[in-house]
PDBQT receptor file of N, H, CA, C and O in Angstrom, charges set to zero:
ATOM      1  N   UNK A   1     112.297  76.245 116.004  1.00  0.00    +0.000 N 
ATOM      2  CA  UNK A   1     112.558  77.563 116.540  1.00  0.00    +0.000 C 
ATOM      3  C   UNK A   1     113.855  78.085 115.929  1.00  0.00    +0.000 C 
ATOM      4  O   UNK A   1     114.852  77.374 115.799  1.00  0.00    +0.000 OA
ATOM      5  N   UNK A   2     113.785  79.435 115.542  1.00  0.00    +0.000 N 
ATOM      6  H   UNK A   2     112.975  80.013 115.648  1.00  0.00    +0.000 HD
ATOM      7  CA  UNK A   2     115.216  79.746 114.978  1.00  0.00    +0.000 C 
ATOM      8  C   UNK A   2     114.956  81.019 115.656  1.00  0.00    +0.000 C 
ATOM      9  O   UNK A   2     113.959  81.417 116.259  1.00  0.00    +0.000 OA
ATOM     10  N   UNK A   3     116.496  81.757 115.326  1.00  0.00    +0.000 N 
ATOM     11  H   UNK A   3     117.306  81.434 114.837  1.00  0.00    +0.000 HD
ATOM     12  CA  UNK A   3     116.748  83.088 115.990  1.00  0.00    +0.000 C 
ATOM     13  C   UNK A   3     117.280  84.080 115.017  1.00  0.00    +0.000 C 
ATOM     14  O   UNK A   3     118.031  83.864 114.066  1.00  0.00    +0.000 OA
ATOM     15  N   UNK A   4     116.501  85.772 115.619  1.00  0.00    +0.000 N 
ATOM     16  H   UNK A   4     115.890  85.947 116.391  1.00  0.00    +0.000 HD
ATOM     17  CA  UNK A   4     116.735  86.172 114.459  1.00  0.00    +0.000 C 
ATOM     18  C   UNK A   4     118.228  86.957 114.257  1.00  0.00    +0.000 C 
ATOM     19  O   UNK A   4     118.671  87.644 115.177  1.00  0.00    +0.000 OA
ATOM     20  N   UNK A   5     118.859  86.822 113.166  1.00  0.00    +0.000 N 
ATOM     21  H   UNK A   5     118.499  86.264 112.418  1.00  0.00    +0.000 HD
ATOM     22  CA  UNK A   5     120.348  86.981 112.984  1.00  0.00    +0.000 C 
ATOM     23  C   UNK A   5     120.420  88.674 113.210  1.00  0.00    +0.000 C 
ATOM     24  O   UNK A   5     121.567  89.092 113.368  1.00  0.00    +0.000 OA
ATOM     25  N   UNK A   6     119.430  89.605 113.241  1.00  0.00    +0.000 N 
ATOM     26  H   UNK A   6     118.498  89.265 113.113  1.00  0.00    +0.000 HD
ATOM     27  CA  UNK A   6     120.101  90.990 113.586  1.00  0.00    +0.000 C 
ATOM     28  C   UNK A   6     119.347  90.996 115.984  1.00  0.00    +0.000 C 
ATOM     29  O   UNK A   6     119.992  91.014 117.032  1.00  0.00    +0.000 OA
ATOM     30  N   UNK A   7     118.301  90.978 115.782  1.00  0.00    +0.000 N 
ATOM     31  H   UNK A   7     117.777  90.964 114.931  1.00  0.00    +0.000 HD
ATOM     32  CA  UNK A   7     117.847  91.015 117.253  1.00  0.00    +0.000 C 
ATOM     33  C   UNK A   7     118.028  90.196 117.929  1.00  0.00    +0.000 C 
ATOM     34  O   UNK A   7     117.756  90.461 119.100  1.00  0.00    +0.000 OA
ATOM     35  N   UNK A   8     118.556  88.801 117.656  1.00  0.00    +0.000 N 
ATOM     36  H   UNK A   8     118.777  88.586 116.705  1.00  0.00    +0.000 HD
ATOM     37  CA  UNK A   8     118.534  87.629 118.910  1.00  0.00    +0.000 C 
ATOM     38  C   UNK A   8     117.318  87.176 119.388  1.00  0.00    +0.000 C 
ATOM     39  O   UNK A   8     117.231  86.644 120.495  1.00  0.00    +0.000 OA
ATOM     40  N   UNK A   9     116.303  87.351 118.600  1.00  0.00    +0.000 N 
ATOM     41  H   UNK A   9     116.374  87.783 117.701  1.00  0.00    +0.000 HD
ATOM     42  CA  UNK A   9     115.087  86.946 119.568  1.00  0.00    +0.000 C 
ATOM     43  C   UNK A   9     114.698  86.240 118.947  1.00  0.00    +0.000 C 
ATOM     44  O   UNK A   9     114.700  86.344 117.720  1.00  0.00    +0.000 OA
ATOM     45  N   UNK A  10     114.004  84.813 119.900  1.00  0.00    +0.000 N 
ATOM     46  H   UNK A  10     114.002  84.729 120.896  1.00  0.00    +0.000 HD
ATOM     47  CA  UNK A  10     112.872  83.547 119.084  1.00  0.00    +0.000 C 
ATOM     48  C   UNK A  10     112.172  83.608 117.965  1.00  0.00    +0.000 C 
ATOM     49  O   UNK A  10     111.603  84.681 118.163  1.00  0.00    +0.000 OA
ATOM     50  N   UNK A  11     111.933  83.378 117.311  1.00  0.00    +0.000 N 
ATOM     51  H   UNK A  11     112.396  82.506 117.150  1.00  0.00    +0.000 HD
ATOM     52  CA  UNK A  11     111.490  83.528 115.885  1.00  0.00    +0.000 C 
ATOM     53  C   UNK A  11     110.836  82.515 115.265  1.00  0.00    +0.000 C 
ATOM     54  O   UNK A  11     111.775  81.727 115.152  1.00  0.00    +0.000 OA
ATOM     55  N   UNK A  12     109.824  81.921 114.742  1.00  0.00    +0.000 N 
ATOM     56  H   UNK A  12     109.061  82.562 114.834  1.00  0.00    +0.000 HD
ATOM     57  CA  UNK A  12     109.149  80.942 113.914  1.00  0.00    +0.000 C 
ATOM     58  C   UNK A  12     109.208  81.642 112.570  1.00  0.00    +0.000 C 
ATOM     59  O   UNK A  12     109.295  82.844 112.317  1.00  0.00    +0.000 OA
ATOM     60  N   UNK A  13     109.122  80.306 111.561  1.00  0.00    +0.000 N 
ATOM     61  H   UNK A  13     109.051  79.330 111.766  1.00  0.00    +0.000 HD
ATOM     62  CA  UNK A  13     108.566  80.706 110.444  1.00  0.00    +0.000 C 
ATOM     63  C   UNK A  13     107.353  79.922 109.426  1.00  0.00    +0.000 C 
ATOM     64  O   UNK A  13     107.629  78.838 108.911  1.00  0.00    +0.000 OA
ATOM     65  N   UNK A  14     106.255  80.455 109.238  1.00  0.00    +0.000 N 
ATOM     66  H   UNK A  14     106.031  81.335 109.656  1.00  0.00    +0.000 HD
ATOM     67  CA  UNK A  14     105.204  80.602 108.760  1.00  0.00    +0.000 C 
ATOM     68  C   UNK A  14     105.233  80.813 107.297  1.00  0.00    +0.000 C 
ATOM     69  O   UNK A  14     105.651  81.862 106.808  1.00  0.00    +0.000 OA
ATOM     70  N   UNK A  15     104.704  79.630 106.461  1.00  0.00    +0.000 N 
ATOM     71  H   UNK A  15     104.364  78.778 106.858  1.00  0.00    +0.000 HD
ATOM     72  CA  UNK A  15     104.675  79.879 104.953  1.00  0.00    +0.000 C 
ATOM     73  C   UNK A  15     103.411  80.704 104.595  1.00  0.00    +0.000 C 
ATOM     74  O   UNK A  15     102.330  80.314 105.037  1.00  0.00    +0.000 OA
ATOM     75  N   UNK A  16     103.463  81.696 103.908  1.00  0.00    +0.000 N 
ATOM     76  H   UNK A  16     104.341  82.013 103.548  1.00  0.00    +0.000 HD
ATOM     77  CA  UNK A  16     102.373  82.697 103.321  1.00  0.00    +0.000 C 
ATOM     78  C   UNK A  16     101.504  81.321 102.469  1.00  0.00    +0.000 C 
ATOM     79  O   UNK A  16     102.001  80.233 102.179  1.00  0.00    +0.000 OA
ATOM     80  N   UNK A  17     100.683  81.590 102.314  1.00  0.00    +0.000 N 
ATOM     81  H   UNK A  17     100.279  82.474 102.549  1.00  0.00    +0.000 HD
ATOM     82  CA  UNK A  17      99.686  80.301 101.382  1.00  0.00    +0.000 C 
ATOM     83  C   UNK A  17      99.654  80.788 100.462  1.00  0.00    +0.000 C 
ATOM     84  O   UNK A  17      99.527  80.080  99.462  1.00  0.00    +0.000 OA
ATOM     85  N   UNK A  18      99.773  82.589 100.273  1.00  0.00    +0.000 N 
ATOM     86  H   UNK A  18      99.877  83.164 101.084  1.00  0.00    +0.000 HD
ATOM     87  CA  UNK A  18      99.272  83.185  98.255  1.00  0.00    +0.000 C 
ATOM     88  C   UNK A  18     100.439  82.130  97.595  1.00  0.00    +0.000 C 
ATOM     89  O   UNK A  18     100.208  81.346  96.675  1.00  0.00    +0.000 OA
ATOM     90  N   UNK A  19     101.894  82.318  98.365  1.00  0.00    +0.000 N 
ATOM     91  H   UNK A  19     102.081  82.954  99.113  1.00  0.00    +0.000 HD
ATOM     92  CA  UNK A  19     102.964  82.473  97.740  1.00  0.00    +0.000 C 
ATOM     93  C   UNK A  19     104.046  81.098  97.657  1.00  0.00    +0.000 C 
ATOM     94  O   UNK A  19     104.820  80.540  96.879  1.00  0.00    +0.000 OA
ATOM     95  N   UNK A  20     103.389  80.979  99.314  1.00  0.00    +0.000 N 
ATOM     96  H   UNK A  20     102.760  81.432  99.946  1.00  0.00    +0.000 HD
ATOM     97  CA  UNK A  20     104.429  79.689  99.400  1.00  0.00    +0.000 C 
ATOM     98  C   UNK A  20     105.779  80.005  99.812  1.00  0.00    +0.000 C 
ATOM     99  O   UNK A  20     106.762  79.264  99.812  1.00  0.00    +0.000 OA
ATOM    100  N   UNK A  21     105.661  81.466 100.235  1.00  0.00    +0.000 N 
ATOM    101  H   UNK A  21     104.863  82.068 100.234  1.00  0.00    +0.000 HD
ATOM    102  CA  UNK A  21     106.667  81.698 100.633  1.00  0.00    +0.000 C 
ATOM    103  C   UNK A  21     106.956  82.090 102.214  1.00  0.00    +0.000 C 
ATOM    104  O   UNK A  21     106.014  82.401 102.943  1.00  0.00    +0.000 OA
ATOM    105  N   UNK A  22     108.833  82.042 102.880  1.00  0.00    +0.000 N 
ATOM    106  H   UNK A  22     109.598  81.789 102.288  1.00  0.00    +0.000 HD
ATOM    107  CA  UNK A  22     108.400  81.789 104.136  1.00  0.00    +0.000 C 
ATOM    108  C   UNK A  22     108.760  83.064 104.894  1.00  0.00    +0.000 C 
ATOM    109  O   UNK A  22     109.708  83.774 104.559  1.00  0.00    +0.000 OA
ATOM    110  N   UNK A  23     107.683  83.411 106.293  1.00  0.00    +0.000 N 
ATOM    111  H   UNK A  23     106.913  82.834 106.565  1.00  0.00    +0.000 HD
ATOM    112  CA  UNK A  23     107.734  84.932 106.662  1.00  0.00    +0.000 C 
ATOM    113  C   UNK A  23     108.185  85.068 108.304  1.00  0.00    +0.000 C 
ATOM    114  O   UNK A  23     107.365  84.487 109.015  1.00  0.00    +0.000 OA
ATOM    115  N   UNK A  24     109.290  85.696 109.065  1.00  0.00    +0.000 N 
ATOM    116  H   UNK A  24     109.956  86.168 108.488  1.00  0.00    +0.000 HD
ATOM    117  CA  UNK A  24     109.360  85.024 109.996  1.00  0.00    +0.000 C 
ATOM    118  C   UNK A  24     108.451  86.131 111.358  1.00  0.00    +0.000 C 
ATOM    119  O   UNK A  24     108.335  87.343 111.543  1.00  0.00    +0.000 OA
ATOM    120  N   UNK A  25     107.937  84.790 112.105  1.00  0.00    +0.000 N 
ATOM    121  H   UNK A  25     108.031  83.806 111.955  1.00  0.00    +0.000 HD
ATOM    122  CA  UNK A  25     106.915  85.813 113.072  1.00  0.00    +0.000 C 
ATOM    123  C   UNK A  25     107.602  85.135 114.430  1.00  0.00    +0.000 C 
ATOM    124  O   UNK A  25     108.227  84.114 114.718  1.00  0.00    +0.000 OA
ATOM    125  N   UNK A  26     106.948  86.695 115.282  1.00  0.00    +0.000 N 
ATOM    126  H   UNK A  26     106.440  87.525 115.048  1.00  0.00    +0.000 HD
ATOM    127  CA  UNK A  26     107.573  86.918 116.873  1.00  0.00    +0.000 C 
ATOM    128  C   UNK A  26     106.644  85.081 117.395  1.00  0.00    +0.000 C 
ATOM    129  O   UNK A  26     105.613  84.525 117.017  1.00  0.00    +0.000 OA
ATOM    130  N   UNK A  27     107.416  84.838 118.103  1.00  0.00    +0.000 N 
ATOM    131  H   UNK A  27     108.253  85.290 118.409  1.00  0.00    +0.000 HD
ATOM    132  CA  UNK A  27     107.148  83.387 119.028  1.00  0.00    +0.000 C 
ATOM    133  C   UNK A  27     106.433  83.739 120.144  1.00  0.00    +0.000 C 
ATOM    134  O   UNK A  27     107.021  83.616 121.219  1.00  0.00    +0.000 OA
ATOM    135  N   UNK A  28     104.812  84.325 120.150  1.00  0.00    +0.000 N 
ATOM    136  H   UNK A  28     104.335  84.424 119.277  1.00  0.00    +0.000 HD
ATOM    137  CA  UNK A  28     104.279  84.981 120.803  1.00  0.00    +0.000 C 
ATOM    138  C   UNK A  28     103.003  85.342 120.287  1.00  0.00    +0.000 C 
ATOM    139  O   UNK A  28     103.121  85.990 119.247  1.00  0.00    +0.000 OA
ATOM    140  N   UNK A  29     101.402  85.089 120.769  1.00  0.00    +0.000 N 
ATOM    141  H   UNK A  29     101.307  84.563 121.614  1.00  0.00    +0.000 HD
ATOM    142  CA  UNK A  29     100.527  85.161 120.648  1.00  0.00    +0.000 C 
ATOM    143  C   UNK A  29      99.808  86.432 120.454  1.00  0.00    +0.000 C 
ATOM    144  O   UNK A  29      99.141  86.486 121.487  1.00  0.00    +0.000 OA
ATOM    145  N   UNK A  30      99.507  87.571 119.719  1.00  0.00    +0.000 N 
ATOM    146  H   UNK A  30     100.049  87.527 118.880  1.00  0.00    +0.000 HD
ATOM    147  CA  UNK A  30      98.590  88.861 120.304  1.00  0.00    +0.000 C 
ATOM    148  C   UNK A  30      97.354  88.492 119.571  1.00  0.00    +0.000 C 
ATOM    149  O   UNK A  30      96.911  87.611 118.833  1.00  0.00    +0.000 OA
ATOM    150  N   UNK A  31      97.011  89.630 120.155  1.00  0.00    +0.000 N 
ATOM    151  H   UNK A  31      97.370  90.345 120.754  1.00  0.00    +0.000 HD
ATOM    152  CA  UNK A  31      95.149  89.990 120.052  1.00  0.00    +0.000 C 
ATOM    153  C   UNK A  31      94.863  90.732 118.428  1.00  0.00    +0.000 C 
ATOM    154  O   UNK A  31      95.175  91.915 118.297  1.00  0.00    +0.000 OA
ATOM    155  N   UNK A  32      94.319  90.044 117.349  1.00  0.00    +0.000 N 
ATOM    156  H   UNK A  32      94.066  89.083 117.456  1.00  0.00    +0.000 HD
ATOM    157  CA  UNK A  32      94.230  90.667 115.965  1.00  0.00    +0.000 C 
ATOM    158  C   UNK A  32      92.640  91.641 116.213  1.00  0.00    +0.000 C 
ATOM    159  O   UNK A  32      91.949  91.186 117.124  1.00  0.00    +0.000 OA
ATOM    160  N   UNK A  33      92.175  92.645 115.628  1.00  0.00    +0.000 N 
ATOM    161  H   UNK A  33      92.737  93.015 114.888  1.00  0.00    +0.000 HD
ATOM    162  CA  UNK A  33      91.256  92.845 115.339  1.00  0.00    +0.000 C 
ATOM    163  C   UNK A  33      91.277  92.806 113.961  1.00  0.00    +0.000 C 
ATOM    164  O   UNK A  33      92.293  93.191 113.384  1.00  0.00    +0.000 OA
ATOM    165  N   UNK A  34      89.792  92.181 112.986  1.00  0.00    +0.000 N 
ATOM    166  H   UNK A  34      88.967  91.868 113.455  1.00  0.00    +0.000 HD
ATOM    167  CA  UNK A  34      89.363  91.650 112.023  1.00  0.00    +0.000 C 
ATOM    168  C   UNK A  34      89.059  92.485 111.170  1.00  0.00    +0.000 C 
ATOM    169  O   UNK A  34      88.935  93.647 111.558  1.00  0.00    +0.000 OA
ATOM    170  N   UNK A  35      88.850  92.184 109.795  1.00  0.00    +0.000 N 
ATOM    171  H   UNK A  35      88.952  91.240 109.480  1.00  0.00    +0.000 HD
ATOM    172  CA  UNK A  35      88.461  93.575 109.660  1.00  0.00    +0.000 C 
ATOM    173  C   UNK A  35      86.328  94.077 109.691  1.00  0.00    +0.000 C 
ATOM    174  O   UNK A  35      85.615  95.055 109.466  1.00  0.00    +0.000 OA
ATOM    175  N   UNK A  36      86.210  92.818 110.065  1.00  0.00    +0.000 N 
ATOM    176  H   UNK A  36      86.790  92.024 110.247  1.00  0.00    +0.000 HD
ATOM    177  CA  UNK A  36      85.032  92.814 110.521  1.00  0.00    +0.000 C 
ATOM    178  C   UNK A  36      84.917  93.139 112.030  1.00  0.00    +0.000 C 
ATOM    179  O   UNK A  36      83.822  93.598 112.355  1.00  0.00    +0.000 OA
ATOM    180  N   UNK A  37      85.613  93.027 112.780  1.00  0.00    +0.000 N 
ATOM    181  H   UNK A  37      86.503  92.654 112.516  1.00  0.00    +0.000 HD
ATOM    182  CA  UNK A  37      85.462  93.470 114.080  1.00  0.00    +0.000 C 
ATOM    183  C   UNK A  37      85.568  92.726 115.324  1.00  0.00    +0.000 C 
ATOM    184  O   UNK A  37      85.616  93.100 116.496  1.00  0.00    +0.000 OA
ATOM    185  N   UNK A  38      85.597  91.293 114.645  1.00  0.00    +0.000 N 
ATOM    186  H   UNK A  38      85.558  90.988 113.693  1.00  0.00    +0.000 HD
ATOM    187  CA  UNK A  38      86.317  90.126 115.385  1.00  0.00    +0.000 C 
ATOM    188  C   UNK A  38      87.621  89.936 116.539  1.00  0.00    +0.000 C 
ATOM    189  O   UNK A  38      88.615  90.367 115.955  1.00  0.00    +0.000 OA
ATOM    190  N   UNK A  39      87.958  89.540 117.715  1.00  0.00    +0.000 N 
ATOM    191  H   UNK A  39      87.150  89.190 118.190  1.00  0.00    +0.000 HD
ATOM    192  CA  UNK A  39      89.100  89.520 118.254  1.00  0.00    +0.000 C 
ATOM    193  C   UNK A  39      89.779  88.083 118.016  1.00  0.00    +0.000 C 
ATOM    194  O   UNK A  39      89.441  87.186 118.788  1.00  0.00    +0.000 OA
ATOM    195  N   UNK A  40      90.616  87.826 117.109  1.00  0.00    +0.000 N 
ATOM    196  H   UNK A  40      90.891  88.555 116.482  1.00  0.00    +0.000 HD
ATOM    197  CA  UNK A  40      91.202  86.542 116.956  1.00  0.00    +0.000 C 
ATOM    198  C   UNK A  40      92.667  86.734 117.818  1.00  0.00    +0.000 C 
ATOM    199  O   UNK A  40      93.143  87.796 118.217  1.00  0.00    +0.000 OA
ATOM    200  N   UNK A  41      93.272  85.231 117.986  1.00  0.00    +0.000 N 
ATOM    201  H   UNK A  41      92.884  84.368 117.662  1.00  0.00    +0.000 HD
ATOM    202  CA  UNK A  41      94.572  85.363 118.423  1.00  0.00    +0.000 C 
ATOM    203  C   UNK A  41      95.602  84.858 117.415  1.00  0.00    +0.000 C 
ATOM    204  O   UNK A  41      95.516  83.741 116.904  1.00  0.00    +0.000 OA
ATOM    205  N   UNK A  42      96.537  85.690 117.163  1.00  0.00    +0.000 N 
ATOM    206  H   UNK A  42      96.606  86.597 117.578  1.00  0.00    +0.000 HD
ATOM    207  CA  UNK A  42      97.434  85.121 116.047  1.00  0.00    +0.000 C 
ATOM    208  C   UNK A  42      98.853  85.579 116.130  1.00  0.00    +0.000 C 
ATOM    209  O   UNK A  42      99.158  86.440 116.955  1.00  0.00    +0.000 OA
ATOM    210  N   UNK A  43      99.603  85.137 115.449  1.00  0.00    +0.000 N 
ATOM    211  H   UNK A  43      99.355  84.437 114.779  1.00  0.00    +0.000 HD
ATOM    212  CA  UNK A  43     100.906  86.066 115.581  1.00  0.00    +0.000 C 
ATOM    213  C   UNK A  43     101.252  87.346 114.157  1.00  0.00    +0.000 C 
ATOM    214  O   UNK A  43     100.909  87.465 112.981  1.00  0.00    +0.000 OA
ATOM    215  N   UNK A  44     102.055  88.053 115.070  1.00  0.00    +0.000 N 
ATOM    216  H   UNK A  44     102.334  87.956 116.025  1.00  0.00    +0.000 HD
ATOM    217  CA  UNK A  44     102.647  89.012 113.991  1.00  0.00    +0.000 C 
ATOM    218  C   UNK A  44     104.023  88.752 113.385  1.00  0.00    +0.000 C 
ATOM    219  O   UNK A  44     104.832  87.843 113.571  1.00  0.00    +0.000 OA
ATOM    220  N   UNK A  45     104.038  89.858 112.586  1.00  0.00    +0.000 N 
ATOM    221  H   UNK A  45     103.381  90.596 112.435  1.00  0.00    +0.000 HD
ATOM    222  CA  UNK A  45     105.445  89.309 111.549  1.00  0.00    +0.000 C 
ATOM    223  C   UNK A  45     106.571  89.843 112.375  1.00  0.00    +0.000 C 
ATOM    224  O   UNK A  45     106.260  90.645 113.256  1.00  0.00    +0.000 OA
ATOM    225  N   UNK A  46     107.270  89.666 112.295  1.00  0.00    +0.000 N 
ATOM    226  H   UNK A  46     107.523  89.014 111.580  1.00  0.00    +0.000 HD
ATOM    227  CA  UNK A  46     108.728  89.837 112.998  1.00  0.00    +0.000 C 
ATOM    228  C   UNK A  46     109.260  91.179 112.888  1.00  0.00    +0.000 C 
ATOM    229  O   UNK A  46     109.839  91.877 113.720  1.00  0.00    +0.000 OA
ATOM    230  N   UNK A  47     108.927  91.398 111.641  1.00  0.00    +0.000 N 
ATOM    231  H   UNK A  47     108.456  90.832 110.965  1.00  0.00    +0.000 HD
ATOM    232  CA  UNK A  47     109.192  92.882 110.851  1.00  0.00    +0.000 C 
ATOM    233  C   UNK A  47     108.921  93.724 111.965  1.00  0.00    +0.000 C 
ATOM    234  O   UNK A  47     109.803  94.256 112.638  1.00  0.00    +0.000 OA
ATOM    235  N   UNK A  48     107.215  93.893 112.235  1.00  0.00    +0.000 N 
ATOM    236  H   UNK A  48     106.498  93.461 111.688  1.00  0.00    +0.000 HD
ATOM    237  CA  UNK A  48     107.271  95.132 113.258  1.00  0.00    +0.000 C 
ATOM    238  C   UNK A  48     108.006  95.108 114.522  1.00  0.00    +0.000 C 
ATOM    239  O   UNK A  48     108.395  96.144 115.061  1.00  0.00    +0.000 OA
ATOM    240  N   UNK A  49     108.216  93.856 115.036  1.00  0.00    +0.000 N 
ATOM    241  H   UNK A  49     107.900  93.014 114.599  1.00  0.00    +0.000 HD
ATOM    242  CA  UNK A  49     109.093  93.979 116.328  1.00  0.00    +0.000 C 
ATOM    243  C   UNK A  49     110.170  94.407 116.332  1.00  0.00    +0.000 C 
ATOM    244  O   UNK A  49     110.530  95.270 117.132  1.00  0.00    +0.000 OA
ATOM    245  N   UNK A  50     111.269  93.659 115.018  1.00  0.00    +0.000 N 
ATOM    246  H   UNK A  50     110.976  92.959 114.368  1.00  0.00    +0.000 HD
ATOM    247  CA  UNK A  50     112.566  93.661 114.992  1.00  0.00    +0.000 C 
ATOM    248  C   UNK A  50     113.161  95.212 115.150  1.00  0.00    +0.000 C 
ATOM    249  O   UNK A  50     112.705  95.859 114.207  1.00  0.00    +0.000 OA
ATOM    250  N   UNK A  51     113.960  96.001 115.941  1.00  0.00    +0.000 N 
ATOM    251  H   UNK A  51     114.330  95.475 116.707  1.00  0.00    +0.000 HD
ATOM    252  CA  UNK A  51     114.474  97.015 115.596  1.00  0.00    +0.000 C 
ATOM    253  C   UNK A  51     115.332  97.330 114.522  1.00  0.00    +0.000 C 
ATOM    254  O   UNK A  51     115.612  98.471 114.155  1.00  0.00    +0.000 OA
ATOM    255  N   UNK A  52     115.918  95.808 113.818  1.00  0.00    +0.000 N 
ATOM    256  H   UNK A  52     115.690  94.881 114.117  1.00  0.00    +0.000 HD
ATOM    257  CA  UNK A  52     116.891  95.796 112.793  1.00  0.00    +0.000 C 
ATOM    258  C   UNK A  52     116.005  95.816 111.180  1.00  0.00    +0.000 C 
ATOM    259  O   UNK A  52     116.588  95.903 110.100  1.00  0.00    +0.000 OA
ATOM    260  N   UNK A  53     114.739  95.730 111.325  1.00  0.00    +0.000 N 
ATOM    261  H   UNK A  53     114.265  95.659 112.203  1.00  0.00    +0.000 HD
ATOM    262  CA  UNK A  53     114.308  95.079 110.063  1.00  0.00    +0.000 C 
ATOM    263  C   UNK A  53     114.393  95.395 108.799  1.00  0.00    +0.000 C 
ATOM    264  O   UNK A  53     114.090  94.825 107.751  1.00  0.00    +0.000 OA
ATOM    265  N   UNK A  54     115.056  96.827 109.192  1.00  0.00    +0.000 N 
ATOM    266  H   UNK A  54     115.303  97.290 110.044  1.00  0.00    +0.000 HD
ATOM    267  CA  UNK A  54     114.970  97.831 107.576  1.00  0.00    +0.000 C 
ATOM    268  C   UNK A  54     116.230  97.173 106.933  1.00  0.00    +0.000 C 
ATOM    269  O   UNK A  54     116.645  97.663 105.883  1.00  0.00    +0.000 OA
ATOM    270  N   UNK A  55     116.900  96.051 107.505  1.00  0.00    +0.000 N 
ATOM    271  H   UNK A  55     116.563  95.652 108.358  1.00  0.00    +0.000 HD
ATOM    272  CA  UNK A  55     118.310  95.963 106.991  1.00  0.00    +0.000 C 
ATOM    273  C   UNK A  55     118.343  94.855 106.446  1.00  0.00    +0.000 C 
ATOM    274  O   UNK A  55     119.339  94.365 105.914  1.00  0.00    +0.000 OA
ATOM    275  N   UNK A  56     116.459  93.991 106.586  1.00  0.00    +0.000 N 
ATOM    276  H   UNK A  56     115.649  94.389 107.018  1.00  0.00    +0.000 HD
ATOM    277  CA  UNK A  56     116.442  92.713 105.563  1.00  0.00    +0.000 C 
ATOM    278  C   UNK A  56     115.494  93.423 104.677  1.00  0.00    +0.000 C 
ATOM    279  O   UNK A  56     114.918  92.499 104.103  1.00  0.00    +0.000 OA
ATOM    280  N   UNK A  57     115.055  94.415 104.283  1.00  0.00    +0.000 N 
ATOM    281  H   UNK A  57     115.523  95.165 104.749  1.00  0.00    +0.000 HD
ATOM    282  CA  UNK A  57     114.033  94.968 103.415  1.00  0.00    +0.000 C 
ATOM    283  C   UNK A  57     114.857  94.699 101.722  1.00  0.00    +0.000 C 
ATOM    284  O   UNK A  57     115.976  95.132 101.448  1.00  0.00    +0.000 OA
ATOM    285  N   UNK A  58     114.235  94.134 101.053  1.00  0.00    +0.000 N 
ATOM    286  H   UNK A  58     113.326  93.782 101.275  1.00  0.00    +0.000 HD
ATOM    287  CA  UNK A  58     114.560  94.022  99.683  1.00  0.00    +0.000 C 
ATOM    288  C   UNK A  58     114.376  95.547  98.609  1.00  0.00    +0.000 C 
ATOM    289  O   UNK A  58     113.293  95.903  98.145  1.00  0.00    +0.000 OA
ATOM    290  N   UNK A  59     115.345  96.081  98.444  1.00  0.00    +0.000 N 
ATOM    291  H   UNK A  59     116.225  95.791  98.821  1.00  0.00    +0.000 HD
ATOM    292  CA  UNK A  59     115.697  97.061  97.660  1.00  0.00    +0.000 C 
ATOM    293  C   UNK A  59     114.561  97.064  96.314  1.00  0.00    +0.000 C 
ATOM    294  O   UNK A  59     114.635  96.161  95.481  1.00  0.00    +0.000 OA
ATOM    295  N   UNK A  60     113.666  98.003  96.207  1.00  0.00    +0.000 N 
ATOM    296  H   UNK A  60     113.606  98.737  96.883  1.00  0.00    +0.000 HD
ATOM    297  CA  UNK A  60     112.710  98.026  95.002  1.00  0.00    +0.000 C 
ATOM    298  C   UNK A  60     113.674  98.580  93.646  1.00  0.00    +0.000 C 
ATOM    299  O   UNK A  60     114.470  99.518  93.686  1.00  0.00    +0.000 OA
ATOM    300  N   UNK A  61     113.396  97.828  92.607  1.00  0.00    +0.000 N 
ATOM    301  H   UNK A  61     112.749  97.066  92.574  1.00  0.00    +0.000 HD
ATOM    302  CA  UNK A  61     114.133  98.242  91.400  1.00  0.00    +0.000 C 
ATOM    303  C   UNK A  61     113.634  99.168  91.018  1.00  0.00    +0.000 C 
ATOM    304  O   UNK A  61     112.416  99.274  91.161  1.00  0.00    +0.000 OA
ATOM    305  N   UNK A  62     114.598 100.488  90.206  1.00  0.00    +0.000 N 
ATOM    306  H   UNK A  62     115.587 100.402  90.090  1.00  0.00    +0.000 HD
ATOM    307  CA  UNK A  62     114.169 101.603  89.530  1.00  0.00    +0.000 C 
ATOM    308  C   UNK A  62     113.754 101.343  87.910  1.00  0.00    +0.000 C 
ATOM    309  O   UNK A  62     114.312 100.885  86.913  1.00  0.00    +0.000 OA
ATOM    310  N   UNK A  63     112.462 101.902  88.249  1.00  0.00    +0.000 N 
ATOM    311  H   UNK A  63     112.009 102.274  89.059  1.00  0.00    +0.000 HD
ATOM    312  CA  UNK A  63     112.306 101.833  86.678  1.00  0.00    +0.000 C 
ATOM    313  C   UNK A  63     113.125 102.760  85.548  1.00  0.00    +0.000 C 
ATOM    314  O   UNK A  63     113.521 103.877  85.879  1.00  0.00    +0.000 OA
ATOM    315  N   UNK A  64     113.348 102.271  84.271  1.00  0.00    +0.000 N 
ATOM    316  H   UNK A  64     113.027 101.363  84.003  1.00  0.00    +0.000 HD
ATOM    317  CA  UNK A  64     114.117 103.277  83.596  1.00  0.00    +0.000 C 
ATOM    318  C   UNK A  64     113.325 103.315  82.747  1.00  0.00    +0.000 C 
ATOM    319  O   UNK A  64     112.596 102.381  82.413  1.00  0.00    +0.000 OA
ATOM    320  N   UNK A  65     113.369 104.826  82.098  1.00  0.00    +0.000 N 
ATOM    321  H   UNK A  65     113.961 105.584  82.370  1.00  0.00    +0.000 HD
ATOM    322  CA  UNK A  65     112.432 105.442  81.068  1.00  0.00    +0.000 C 
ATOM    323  C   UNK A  65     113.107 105.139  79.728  1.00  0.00    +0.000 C 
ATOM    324  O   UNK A  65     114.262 105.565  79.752  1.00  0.00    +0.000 OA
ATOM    325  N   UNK A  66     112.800 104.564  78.590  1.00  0.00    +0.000 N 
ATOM    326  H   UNK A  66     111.862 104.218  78.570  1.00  0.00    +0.000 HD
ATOM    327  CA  UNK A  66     113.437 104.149  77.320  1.00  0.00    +0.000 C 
ATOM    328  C   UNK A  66     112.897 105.153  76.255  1.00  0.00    +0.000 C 
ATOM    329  O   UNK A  66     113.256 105.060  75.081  1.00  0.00    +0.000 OA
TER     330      UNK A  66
């Protein structure tokens, strides 16, 4: 269990499988709909909860025209 450094709240983290990389989600179960239409239970990413999250968002590089 870790906590997150801008909201204070419980936090897990979950390795993505494309990437191998790690994503942190709310410590808390909701209801997914599929995109088939399925009700699974899973967790979400932290991102939408956090009120702070825009302040871990990674800056997109500008392309420059040569």
């Amino acid at each position: 269990m870790a906590i997150c450094k801008a909201c204070k709240a419980k936090i897990l983290w979950a390795e993505i499988a494309a990437t191998k990389k790690l994503m942190p989600v709310d410590n808390k179960y909701v209801n997914i709909v599929t995109d088939d239409g399925r009700l699974e239970r899973g967790m979400q990413t932290h991102y939408t909860s956090c009120p702070f999250a825009a302040q871990f968002r990674k800056k997109k590089s500008q392309c420059q025209n040569g």
